[in-house]
PDB file with one MODEL, atoms N, CA, C and O in Angstrom:
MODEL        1
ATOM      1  N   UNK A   1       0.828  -1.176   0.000  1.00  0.00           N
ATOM      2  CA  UNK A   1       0.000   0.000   0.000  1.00  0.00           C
ATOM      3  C   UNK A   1       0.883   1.254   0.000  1.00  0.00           C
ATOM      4  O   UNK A   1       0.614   1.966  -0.968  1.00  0.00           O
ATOM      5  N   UNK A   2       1.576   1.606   0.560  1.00  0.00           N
ATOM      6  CA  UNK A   2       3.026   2.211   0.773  1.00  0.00           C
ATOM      7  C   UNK A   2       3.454   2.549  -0.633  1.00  0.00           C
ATOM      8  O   UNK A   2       3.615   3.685  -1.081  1.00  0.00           O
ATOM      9  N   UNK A   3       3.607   1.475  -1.225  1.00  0.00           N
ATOM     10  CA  UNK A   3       4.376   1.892  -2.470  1.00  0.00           C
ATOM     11  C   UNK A   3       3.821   2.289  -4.203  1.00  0.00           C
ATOM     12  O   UNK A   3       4.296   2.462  -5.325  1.00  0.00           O
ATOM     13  N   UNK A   4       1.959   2.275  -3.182  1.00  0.00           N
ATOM     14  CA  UNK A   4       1.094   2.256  -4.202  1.00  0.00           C
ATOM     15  C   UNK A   4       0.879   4.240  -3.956  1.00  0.00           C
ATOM     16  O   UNK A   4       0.534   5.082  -4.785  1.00  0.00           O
ATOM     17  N   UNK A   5       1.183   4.368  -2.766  1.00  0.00           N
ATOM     18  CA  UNK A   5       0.431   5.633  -2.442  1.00  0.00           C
ATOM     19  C   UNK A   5       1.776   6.821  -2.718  1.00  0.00           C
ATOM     20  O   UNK A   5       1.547   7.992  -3.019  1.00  0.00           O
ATOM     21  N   UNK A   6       3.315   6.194  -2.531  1.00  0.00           N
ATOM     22  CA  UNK A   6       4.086   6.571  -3.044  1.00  0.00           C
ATOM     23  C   UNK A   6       4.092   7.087  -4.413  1.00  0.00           C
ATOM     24  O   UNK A   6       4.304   8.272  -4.668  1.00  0.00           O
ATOM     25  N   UNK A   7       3.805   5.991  -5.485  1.00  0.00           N
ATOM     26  CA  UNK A   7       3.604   6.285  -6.738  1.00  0.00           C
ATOM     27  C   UNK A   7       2.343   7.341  -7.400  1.00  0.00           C
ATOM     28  O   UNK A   7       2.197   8.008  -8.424  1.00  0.00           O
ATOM     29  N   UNK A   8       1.857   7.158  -6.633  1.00  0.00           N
ATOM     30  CA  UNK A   8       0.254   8.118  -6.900  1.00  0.00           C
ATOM     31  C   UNK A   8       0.896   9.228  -6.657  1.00  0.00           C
ATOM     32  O   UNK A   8       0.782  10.142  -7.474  1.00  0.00           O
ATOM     33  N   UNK A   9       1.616   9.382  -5.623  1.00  0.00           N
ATOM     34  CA  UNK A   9       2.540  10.883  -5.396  1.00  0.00           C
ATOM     35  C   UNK A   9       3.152  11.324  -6.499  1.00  0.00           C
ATOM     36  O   UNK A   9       2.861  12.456  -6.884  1.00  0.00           O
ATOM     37  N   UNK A  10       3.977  10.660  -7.131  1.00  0.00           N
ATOM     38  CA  UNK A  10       5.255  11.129  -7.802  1.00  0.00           C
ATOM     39  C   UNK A  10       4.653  11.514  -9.303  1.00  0.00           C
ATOM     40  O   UNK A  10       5.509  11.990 -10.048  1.00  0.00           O
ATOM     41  N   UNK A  11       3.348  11.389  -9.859  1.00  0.00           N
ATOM     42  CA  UNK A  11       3.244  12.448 -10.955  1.00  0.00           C
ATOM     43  C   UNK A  11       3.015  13.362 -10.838  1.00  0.00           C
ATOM     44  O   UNK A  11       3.297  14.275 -11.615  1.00  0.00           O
ATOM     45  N   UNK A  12       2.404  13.445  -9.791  1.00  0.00           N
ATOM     46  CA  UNK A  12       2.299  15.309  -9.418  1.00  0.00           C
ATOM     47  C   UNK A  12       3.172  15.936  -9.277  1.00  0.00           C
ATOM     48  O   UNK A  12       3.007  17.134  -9.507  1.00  0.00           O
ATOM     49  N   UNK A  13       4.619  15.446  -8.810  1.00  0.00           N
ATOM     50  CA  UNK A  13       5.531  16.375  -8.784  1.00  0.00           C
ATOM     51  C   UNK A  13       6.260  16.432  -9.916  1.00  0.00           C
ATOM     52  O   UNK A  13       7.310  17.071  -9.867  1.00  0.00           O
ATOM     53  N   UNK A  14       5.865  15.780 -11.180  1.00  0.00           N
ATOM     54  CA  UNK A  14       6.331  15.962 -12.649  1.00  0.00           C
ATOM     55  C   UNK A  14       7.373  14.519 -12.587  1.00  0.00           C
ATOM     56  O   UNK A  14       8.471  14.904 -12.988  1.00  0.00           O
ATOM     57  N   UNK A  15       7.432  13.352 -12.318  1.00  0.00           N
ATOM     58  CA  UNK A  15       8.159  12.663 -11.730  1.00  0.00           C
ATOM     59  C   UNK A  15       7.873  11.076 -12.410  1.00  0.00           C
ATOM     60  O   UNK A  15       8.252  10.055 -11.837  1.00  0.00           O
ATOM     61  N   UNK A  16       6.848  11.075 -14.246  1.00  0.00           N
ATOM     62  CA  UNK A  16       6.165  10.224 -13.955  1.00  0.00           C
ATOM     63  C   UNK A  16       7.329   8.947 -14.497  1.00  0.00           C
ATOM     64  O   UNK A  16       6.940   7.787 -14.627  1.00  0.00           O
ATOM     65  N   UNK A  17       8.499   9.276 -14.726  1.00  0.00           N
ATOM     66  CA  UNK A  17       9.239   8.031 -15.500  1.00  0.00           C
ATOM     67  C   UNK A  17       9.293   7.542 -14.359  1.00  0.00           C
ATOM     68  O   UNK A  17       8.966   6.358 -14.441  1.00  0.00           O
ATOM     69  N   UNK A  18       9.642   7.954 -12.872  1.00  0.00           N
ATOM     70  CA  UNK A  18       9.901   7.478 -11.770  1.00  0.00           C
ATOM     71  C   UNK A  18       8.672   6.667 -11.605  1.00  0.00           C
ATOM     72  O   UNK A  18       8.638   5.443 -11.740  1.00  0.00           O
ATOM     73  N   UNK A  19       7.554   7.507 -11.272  1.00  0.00           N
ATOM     74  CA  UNK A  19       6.695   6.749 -10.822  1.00  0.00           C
ATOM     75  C   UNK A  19       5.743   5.380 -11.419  1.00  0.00           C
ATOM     76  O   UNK A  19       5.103   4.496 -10.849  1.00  0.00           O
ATOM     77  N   UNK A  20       6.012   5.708 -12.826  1.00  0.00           N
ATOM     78  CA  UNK A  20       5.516   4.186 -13.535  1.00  0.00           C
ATOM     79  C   UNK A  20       6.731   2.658 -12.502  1.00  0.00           C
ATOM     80  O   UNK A  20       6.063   1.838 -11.873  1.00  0.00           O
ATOM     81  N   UNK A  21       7.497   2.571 -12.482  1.00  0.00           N
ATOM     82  CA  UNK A  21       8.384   1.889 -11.763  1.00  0.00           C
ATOM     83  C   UNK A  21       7.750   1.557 -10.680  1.00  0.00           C
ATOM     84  O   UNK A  21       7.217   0.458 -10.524  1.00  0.00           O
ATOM     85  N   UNK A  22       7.755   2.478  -9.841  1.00  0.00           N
ATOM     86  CA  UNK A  22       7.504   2.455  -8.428  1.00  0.00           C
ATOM     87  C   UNK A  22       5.916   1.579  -8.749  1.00  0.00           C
ATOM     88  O   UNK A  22       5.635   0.430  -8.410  1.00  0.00           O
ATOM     89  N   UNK A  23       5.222   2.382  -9.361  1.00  0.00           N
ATOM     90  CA  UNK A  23       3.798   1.339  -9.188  1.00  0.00           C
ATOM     91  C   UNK A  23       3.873  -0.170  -9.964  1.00  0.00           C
ATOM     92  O   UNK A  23       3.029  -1.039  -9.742  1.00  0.00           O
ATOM     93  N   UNK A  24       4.564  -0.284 -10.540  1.00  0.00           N
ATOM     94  CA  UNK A  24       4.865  -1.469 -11.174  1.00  0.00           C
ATOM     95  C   UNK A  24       5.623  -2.646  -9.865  1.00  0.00           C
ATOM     96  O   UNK A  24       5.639  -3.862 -10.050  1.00  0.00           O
ATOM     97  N   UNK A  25       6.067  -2.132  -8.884  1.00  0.00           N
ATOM     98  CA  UNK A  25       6.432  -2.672  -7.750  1.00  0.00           C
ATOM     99  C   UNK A  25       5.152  -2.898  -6.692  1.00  0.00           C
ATOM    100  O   UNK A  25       5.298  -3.468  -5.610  1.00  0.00           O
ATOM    101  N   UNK A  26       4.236  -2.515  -7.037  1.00  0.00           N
ATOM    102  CA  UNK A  26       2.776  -2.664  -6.288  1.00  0.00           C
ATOM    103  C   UNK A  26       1.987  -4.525  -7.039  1.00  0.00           C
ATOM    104  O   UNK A  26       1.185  -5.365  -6.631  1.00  0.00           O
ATOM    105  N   UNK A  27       2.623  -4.380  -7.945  1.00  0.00           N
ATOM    106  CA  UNK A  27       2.087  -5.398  -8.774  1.00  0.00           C
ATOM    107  C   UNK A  27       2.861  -6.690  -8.429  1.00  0.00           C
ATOM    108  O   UNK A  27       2.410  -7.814  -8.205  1.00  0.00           O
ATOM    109  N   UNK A  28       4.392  -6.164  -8.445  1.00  0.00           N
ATOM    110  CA  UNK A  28       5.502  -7.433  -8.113  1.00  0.00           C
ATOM    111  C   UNK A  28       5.739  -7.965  -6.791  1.00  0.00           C
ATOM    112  O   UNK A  28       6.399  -8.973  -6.537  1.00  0.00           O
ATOM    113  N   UNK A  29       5.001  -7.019  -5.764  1.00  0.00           N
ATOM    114  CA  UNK A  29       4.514  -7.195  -4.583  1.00  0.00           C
ATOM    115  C   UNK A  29       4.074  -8.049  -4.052  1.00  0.00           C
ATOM    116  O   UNK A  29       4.324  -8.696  -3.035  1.00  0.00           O
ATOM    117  N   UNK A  30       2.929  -8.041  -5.268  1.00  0.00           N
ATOM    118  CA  UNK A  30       1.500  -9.402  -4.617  1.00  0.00           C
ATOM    119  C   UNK A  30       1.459  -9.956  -5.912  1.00  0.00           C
ATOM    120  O   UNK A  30       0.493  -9.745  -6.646  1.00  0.00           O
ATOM    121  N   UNK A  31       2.712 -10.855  -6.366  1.00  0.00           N
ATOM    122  CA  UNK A  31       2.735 -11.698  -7.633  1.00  0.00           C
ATOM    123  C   UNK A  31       1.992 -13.111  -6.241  1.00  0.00           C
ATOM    124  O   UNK A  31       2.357 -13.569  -5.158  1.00  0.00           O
ATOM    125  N   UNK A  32       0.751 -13.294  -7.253  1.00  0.00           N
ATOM    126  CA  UNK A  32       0.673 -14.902  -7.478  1.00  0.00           C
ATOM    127  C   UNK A  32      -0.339 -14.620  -5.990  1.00  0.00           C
ATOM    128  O   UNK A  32      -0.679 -15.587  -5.307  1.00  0.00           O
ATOM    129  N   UNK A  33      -0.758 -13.160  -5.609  1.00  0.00           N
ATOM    130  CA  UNK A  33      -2.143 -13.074  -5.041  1.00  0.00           C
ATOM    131  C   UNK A  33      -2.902 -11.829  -5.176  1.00  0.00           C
ATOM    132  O   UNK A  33      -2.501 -10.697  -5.449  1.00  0.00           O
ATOM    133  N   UNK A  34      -4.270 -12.335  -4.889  1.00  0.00           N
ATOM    134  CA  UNK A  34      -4.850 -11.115  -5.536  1.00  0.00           C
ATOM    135  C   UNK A  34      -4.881  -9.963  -5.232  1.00  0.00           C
ATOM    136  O   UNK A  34      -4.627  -9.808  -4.037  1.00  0.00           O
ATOM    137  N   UNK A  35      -5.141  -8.772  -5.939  1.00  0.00           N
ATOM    138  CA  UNK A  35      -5.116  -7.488  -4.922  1.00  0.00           C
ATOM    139  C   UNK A  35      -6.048  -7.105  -4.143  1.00  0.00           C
ATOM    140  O   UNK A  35      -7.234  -7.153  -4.467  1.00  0.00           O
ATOM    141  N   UNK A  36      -5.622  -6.674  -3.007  1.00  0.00           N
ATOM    142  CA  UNK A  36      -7.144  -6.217  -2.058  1.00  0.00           C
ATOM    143  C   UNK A  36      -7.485  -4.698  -2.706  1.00  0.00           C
ATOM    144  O   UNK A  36      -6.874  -3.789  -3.268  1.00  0.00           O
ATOM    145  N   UNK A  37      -8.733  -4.982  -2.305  1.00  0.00           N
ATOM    146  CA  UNK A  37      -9.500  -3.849  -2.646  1.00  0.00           C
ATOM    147  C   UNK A  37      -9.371  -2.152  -2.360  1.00  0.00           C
ATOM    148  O   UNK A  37     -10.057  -1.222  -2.785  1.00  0.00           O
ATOM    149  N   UNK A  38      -8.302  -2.176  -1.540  1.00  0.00           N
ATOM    150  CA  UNK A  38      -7.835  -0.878  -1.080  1.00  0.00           C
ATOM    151  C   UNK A  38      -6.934  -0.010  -1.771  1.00  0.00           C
ATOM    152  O   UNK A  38      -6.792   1.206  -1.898  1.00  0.00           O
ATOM    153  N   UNK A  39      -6.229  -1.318  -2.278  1.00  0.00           N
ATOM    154  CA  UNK A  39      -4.704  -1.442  -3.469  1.00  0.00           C
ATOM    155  C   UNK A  39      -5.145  -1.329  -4.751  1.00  0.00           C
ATOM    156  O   UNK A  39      -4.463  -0.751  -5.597  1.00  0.00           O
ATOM    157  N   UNK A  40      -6.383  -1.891  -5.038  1.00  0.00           N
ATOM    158  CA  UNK A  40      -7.001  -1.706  -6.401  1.00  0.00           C
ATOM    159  C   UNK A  40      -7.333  -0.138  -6.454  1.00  0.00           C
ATOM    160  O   UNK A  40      -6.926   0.755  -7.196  1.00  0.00           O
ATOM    161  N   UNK A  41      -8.097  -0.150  -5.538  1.00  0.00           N
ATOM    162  CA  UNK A  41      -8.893   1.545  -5.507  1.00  0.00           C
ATOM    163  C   UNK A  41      -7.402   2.646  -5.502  1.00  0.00           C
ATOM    164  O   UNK A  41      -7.566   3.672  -6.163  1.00  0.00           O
ATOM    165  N   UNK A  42      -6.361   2.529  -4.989  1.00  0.00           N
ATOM    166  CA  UNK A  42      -5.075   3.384  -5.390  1.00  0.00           C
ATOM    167  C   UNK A  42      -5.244   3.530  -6.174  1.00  0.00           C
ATOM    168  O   UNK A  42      -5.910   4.446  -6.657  1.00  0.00           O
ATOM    169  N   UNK A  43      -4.398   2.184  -6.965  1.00  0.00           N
ATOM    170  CA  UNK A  43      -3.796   1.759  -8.498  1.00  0.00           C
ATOM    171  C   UNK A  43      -4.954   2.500  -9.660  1.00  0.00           C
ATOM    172  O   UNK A  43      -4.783   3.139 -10.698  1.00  0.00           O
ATOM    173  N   UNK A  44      -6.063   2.099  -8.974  1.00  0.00           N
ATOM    174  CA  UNK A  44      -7.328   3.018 -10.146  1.00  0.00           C
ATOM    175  C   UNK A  44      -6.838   4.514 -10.115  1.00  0.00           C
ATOM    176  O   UNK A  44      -6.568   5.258 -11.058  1.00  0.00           O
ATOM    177  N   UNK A  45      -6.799   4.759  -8.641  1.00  0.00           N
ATOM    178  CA  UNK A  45      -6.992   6.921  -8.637  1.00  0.00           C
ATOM    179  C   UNK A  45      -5.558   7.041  -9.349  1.00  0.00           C
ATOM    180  O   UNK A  45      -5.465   8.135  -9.907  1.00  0.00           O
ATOM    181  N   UNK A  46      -4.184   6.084  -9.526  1.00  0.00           N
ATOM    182  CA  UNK A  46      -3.226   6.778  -9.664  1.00  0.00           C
ATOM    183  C   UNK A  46      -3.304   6.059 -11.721  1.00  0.00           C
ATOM    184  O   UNK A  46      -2.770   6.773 -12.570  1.00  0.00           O
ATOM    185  N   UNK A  47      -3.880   4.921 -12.103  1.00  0.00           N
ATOM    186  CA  UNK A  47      -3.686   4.849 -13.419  1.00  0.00           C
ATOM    187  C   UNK A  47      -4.898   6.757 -14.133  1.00  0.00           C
ATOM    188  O   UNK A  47      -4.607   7.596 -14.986  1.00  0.00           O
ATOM    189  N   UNK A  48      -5.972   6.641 -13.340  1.00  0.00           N
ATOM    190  CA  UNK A  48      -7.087   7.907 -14.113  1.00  0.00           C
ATOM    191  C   UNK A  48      -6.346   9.118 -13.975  1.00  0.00           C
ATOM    192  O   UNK A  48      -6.733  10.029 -14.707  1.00  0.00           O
ATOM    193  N   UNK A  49      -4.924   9.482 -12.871  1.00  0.00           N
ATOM    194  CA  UNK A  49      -4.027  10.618 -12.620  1.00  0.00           C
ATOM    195  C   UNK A  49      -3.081  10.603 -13.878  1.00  0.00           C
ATOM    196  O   UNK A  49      -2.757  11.619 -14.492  1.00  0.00           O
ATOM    197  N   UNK A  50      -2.608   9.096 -14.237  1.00  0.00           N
ATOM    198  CA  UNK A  50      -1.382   9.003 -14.753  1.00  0.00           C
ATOM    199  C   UNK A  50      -1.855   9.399 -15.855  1.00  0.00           C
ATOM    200  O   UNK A  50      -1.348  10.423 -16.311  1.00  0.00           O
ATOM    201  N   UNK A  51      -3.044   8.687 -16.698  1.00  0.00           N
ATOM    202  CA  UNK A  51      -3.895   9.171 -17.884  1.00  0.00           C
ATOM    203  C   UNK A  51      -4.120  11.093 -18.346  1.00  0.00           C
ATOM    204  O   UNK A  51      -4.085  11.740 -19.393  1.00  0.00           O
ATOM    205  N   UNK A  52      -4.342  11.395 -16.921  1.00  0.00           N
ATOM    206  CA  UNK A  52      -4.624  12.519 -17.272  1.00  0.00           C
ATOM    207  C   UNK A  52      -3.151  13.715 -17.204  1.00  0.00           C
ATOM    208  O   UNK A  52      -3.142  14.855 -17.669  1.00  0.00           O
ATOM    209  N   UNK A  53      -2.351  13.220 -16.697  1.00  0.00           N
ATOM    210  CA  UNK A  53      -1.109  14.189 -16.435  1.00  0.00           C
ATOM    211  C   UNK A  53      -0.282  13.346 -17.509  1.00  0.00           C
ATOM    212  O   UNK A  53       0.811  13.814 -17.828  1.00  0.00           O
ATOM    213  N   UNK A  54      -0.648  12.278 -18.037  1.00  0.00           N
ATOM    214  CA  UNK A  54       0.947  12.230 -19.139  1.00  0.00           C
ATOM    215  C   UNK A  54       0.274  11.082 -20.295  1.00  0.00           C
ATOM    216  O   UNK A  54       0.844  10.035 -20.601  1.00  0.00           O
ATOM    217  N   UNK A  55      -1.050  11.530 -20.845  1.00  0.00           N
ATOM    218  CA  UNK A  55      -1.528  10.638 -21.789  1.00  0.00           C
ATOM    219  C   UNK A  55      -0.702   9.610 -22.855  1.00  0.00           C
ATOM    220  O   UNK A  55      -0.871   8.456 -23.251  1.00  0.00           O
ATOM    221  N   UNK A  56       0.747  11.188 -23.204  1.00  0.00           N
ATOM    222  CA  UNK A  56       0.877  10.483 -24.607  1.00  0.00           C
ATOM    223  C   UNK A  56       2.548   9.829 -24.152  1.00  0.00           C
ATOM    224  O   UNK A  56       3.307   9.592 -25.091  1.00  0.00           O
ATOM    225  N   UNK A  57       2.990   9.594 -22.866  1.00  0.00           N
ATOM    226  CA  UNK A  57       4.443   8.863 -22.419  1.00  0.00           C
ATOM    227  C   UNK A  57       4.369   7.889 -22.120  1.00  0.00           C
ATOM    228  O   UNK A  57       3.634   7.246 -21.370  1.00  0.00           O
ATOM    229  N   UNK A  58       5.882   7.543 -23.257  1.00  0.00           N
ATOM    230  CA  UNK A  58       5.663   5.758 -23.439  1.00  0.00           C
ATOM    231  C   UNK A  58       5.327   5.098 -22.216  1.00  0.00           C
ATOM    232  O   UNK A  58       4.491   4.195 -22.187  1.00  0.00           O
ATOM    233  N   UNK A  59       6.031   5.569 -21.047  1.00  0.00           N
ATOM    234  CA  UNK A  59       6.452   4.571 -19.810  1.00  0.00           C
ATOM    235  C   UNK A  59       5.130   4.789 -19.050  1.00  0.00           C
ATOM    236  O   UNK A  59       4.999   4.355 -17.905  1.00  0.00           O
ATOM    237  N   UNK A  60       4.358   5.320 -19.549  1.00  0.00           N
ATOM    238  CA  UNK A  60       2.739   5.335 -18.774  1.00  0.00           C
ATOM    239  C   UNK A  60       2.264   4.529 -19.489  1.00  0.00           C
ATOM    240  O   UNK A  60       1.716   3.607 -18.886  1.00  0.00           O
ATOM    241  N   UNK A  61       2.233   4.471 -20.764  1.00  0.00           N
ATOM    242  CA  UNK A  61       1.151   4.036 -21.760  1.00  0.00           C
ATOM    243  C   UNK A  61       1.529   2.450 -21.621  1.00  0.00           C
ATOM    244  O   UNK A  61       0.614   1.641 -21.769  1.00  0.00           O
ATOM    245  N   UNK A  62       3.093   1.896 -21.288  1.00  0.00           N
ATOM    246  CA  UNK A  62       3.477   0.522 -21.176  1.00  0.00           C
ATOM    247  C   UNK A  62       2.491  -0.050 -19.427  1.00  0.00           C
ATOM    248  O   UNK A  62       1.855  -1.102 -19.374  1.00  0.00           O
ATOM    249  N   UNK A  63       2.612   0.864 -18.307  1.00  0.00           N
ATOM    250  CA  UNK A  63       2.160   0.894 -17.292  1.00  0.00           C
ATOM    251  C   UNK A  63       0.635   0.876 -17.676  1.00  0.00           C
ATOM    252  O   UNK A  63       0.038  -0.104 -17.229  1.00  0.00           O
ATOM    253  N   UNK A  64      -0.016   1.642 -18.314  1.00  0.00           N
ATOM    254  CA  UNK A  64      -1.486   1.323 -17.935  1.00  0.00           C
ATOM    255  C   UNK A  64      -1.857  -0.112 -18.963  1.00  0.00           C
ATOM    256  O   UNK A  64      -2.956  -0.655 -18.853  1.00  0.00           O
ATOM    257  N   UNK A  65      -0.932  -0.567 -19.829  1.00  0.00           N
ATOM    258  CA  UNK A  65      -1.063  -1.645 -20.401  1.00  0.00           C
ATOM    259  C   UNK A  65      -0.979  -3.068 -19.100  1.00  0.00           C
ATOM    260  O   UNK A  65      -1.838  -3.928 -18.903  1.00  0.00           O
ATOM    261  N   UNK A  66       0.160  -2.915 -18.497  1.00  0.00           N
ATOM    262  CA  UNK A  66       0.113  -3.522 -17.508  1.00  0.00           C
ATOM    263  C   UNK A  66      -0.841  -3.292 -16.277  1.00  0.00           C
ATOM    264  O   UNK A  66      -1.061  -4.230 -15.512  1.00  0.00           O
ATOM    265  N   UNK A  67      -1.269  -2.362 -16.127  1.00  0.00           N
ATOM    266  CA  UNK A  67      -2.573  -2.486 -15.419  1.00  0.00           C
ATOM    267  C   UNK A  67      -3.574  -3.019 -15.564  1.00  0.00           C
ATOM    268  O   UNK A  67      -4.135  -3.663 -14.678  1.00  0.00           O
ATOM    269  N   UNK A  68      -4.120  -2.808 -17.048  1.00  0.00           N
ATOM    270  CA  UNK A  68      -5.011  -3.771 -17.784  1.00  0.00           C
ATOM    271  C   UNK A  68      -5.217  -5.307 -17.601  1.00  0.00           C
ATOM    272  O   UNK A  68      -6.133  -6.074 -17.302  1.00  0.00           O
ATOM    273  N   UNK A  69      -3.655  -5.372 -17.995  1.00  0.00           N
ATOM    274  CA  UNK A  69      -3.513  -7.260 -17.657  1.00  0.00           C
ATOM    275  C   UNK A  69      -3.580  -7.390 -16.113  1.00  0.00           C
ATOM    276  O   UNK A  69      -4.460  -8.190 -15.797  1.00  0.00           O
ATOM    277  N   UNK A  70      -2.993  -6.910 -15.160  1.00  0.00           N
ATOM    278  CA  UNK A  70      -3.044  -7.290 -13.839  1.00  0.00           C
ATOM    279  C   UNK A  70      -4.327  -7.212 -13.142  1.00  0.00           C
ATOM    280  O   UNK A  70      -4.511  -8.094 -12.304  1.00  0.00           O
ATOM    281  N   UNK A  71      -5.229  -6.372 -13.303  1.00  0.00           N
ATOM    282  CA  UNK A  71      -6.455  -6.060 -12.829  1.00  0.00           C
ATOM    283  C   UNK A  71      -7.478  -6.930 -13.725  1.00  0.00           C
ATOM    284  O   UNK A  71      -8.702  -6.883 -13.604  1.00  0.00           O
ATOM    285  N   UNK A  72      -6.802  -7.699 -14.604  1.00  0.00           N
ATOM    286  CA  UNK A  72      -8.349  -8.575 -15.251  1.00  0.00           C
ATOM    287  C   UNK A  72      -7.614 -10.073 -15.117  1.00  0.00           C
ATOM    288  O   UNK A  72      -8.261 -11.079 -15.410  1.00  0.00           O
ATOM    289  N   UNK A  73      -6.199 -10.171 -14.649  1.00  0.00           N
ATOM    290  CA  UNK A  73      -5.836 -11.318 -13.628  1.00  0.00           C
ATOM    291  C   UNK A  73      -6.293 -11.853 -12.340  1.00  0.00           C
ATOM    292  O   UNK A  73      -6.140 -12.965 -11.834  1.00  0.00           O
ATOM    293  N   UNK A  74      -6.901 -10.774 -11.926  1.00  0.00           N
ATOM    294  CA  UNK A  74      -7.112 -10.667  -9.960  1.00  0.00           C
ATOM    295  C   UNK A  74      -8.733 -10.774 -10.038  1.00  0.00           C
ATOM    296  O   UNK A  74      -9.403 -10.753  -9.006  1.00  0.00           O
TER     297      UNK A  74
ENDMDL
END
């Protein structure tokens, strides 16, 4: 949760190559269980942030790809 709420931080401060990483560590976290519902509801407010502060960067657009797959895994 920590490192989900971390990452939700770091586009706001213009930071998002960092922060695709960091949330991608939310995922490698809980390999091989599902996410709780608290962690989902982040990962949602920070993929609809990431969308809206950096639509057209690669390292988001690879990240919300991987969100896609992880959230229709769980």
């Amino acid at each position: 949760m920590a490192t989900a709420r971390l990452a939700l931080s770091q586009p706001h401060q213009g930071d998002v190559d960092q922060a695709c990483p960091t949330a991608a560590g939310s995922f490698d976290l809980m390999t091989g269980q599902p996410l709780p519902g608290r962690l989902r509801s982040v990962l949602g407010d920070y993929y609809r942030g990431l969308s809206t502060i950096a639509p057209h960067s690669p390292v988001a657009r690879e990240w919300r790809e991987r969100y896609r797959t992880e959230w229709s895994r769980t």
